[in-house]
C-alpha positions in Angstrom: 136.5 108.5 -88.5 136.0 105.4 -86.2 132.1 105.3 -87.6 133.7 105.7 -91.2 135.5 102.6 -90.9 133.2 100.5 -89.3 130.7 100.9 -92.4 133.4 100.3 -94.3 134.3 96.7 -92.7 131.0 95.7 -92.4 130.2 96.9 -96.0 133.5 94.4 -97.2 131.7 91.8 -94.9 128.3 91.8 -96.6 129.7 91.7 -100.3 132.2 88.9 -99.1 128.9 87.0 -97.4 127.3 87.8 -101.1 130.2 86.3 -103.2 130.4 83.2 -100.7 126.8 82.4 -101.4 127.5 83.0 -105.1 129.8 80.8 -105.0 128.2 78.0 -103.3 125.2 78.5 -105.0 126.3 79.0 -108.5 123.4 81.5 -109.9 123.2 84.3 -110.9 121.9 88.0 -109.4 118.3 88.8 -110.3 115.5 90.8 -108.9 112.7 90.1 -106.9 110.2 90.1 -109.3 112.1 87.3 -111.5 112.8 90.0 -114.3 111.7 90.3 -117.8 111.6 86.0 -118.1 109.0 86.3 -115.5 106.7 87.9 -117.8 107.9 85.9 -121.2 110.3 88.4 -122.7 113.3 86.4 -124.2 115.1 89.5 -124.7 115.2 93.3 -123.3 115.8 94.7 -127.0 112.5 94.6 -130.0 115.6 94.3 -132.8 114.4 91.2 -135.4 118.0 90.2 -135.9 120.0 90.2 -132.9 123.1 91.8 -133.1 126.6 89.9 -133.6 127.4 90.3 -129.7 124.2 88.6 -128.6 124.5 85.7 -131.7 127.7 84.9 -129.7 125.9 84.8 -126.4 122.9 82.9 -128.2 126.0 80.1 -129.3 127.5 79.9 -126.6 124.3 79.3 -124.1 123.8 76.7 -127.1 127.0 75.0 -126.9 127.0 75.0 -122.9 123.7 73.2 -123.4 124.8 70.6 -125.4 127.6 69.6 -123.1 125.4 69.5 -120.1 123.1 67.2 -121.7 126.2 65.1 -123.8 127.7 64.8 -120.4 128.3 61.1 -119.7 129.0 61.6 -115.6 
């Protein structure tokens, strides 16, 4: 049991190490290899017309982007 628990803390440890540095850092989770933008796939779908979930995304990455660079400080 004692070896049970001890995994456990230092399990809640790690993922509290990981959300401190997410935190600080302020990116995102993504593999080693860079993912499919590594390679110059803007999308993991082949649908012509995105569907209504990732317009919203697609509007919302544009809006965000237009504040950053409309930001006067």
């Amino acid at each position: 049991m004692s070896t049970f628990l001890a995994t456990f803390v230092i399990m809640l440890m790690v993922i509290g190490l990981m959300s401190v540095g997410y935190l600080i850092k302020r990116r995102t989770l993504s593999g080693s290899c860079g993912g499919l933008g590594a390679i110059g796939i803007d999308k993991a779908c082949d649908c012509p017309e995105p569907c209504d979930k990732r317009k919203a995304k697609m509007a919302e990455e544009a809006r965000r982007q237009r504040l950053d660079r409309d930001r006067i400080l």
